[in-house]
N, C-alpha and C positions, 0 to 999 in steps of 0.2 A: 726249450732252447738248450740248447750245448752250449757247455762252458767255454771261455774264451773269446776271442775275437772273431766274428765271421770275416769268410774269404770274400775277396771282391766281387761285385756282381754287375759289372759295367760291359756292354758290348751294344752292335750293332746289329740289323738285320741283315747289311751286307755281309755280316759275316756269316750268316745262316746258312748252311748247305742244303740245296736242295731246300724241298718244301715250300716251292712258293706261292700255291694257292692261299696256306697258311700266310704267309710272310706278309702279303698284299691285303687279306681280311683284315690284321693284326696294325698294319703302318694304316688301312683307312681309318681305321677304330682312331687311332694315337691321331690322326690330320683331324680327325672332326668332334676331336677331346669327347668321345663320345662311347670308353672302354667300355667292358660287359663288368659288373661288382667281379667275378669268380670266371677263372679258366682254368680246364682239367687238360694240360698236356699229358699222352698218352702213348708208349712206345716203348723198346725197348732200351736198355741200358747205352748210352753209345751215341741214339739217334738223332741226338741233337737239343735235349729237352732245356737241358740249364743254359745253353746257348741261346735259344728262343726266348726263356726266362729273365735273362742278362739283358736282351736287348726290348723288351716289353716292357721291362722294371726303368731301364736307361732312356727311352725314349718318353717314357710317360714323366720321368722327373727332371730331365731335361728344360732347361732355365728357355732355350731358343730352339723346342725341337720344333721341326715339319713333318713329322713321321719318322723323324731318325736323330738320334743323339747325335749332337754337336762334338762332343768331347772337351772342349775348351772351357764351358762355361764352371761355374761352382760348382752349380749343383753333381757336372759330370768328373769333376776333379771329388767332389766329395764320394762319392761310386765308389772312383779308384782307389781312394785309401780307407774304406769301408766305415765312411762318418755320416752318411747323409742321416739323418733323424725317419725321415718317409721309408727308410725302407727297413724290413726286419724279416731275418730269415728263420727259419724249422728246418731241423735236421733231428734225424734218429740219434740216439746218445745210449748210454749205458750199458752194460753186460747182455741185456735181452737187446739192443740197437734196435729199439722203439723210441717211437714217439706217442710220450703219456698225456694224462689228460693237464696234468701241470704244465707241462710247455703250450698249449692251448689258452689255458687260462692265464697265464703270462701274456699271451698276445693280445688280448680281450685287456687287461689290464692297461697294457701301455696303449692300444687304440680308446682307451675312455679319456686318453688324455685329448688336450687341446692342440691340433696341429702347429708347428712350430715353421715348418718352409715347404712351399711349394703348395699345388693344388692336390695331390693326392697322397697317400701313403699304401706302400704295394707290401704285401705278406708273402712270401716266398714260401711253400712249404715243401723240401726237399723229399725225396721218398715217401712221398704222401700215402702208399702203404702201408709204412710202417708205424703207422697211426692206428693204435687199438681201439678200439669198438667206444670205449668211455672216450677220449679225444676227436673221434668222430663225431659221437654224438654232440660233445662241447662245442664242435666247431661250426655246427648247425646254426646254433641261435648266430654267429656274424654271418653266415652264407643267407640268414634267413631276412638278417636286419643289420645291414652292415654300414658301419659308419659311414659321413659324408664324405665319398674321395679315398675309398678305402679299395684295394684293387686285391683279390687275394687270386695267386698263382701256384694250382697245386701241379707237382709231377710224380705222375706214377706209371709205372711196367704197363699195367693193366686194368681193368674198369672194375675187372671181380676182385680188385684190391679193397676199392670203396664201398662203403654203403649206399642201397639207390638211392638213400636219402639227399647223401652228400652230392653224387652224380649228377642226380636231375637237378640239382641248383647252380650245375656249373656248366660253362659254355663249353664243350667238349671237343679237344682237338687232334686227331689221331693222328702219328707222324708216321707215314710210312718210310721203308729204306729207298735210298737214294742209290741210283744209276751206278753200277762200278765204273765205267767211263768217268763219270763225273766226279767220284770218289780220289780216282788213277789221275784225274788230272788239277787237283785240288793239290795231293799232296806233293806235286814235283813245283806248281805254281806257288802255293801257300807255307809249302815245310822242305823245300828244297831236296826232295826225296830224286834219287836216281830213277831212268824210266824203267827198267825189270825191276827192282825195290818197291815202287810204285803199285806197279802192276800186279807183281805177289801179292801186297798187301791187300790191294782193291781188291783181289778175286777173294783170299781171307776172308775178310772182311763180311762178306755177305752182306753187303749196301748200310752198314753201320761204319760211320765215320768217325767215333770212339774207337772202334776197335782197330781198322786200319790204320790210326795214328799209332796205337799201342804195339803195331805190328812191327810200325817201322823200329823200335826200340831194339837191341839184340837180344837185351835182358829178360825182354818180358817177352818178346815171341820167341824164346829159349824155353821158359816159364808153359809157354803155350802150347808148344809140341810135347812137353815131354807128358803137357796135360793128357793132349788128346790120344798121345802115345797109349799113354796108362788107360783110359778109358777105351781104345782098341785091344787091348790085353782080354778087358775086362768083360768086353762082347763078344768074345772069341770063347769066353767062357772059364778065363781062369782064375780059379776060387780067391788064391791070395790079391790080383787085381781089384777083384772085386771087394773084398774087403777093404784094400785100402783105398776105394773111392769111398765106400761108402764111410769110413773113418775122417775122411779131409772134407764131408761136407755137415759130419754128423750137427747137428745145434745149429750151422750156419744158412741160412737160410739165402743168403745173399753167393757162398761158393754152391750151394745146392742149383741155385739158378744158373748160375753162369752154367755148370756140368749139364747140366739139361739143353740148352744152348746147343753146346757140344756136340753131345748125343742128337740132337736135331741135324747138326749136320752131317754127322758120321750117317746116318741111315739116309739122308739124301743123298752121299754120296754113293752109297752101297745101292739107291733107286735107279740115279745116273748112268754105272757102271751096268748096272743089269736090259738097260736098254741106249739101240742110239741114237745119239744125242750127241750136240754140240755144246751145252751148259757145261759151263769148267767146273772142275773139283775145289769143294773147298778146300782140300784135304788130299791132292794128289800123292802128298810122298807118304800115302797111308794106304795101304789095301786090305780091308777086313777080310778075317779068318772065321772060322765056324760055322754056326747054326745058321747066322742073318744070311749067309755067302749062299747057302740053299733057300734064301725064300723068294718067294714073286715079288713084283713091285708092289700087286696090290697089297699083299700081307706085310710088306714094308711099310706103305701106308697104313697098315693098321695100327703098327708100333707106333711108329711117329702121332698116332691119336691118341695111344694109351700115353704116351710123355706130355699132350697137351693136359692132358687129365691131371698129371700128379705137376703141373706148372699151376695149373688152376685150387689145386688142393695146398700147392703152397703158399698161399695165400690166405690160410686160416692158422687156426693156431695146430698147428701138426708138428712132428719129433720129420726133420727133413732127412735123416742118418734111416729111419725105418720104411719110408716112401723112398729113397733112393735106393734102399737093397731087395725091396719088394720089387722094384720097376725091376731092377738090372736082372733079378731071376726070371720076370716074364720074358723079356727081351732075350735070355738066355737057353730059355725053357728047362730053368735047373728046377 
C-alpha cells in the first residue's frame, strides 16, 4: 500500500468509452450479484482500465445499484471521499515504483478481518505489473482462496506482466482502442473541446482516450511534441538525440514505455507515408529523416516487431536505459 490517502474510486459505466462488449458482461455480472472472485483488465496506459475499475468497484458496493451506481446512496458518497471500508486499493510505491510483497500481505491482513458494510469487498490493484515475482506469488493464496465477497481487480499493460499462475486465476478482459470518431466526439460532448482541437487530439491519440484528453492540455501536448520531436532527431540517427532518449528513460521503466509508444507510432507513420493510404498520421507535423526514410514497409514491420520484443522484455527485471539504446542503434543501424 502507498502511504497516505487513496484517490477516489467512484464512477459509472456510463462513463466508459467505448468497450461495450466488456461494459454489458460486467453490469450482467453486478444485476445478478453474481461477479467473477478476480478480473485482469488488460491494455494499454489510457484505455480506459481505472475507469472500468471505478465503476465495477461502485456498482458492486452500491447501497441500491441495478447494474450501475446510484451515486446518492452512502455507500456511493462514501467512494467519493475515499472512506468506504470494502474497498482497498495497490499501487506501486517507492524508489524501485514496485509493488512488494508487504503491500500484498497487508491486504491479506485486513481481508481476515470481519466485514463491516455491504456484501462485498473489492481489492483494486493499480499497475498490477508492477508486482514483483514474491507479491505475485503472495497474491496467489487470495486468487486461490479468496474471502466471502472479496472481489479483486487487477490492471495491467499486458498479460506477460503476470505470472500464468496469477492469469489463469483471473477473468481476463482485454480493452481494445476505441474509434477516433468516437474519441473526437466525446471530447467536444464530455470536455468541451473545440471541433479541430478535437479532432487533432482524436487522431493523436491513437484510440487511447487518456491520451487525447492529455492532448487537449497545451502544457502536456507541448511536453509531447517536443517528445516525439527528440525521438525523430533520434532515428534520423543523431548520436547526441540518441543519447539523450536513452538518459530520460534510463531506471524508468514507466517513461521507457511510454518512448516505445512513440516509436510505435513514428514508424507507422513512416509505413503510412511510404504507401497509399487514407489512414491519417499520428504524427503529421513530423516527417522522418535517414535510414528508416530508405526502408520498405515490410522492413518497417520488422522494426515495429523488434520494439514489441523490448516492450515484452520490459516487463522483467531489465536496466530499460540499456534496451532503449540497443533498440534505437538497431532501428538506426549504427
Amino acid at each position: 500500500m502507498t502511504e497516505g490517502a487513496d484517490p477516489p474510486l467512484f464512477g459509472r459505466f456510463a462513463d466508459v468509452l467505448g468497450h461495450d462488449r466488456a461494459i454489458s458482461a460486467l453490469r450482467r455480472a453486478v444485476r445478478t450479484d453474481r461477479p467473477h472472485h478476480a478480473y485482469l483488465l488488460l491494455g494499454p496506459r489510457g484505455v480506459g482500465k481505472r475507469t472500468i475499475a471505478s465503476a465495477l468497484t461502485s456498482s458492486l458496493l452500491c447501497e441500491r445499484s441495478q447494474g450501475e451506481a446510484c451515486g446518492d446512496c452512502p455507500a456511493c458518497s462514501k467512494l467519493r471521499q475515499s472512506a468506504h471500508t470494502g474497498l482497498m486499493q495497490v499501487t506501486p510505491g517507492g524508489k524501485a515504483n514496485i509493488i512488494g510483497v508487504d503491500a500484498i500481505a497487508e491486504i491479506q491482513r485486513k481481508l481476515s478481518y470481519r466485514r463491516l458494510e455491504g456484501d462485498h469487498r473489492i481489492v483494486v490493484v493499480h499497475d498490477a505489473g508492477a508486482m514483483n515475482d514474491s507479491a505475485q506469488n503472495k497474491l496467489l493464496k487470495t486468487l486461490e482462496e479468496p474471502p466471502d465477497g472479496t472481489v479483486l481487480i487487477l490492471c495491467a499493460l499486458h498479460p506477460g506482466q503476470l505470472l500464468q499462475t496469477v492469469r489463469s486465476r483471473c477473468q481476463k478482459i482485454g480493452l481494445g482502442v476505441v474509434p477516433t470518431d468516437d474519441i473526437e466526439r466525446w471530447l467536444i460532448d464530455a470536455h468541451g473541446a473545440t471541433e479541430t482541437a478535437a479532432r487533432q487530439a482524436a487522431i493523436g491519440a491513437q484510440g487511447i482516450p487518456g491520451t487525447a484528453l492529455d492532448l487537449l492540455d497545451p502544457e502536456i501536448g507541448a511536453e509531447r511534441r517536443e517528445h516525439i520531436a527528440l525521438l525523430g532527431r533520434a532515428l534520423s540517427g543523431d548520436r547526441s538525440s540518441i543519447a539523450e532518449t536513452v538518459s530520460m528513460v534510463d531506471r524508468d521503466k514507466l517513461a521507457c514505455a511510454q518512448t516505445l509508444t512513440f516509436l510505435q507510432e513514428l514508424l507507422r507513420d513512416a509505413m503510412v507515408r511510404g504507401v497509399p493510404s487514407d489512414v491519417p498520421l499520428a504524427h503529421p507535423e513530423l516527417e522522418l529523416t535517414g535510414p528508416l526514410t530508405q526502408l520498405t514497409p515490410r522492413s518497417l514491420a520488422k522494426h515495429a516487431l523488434a520494439i514489441e520484443d523490448v516492450q515484452e522484455k520490459l516487463t522483467r527485471n531489465v536496466h530499460p536505459g540499456g534496451l532503449m539504446e540497443a533498440l534505437l542503434d538497431e532501428l538506426t543501424g549504427a
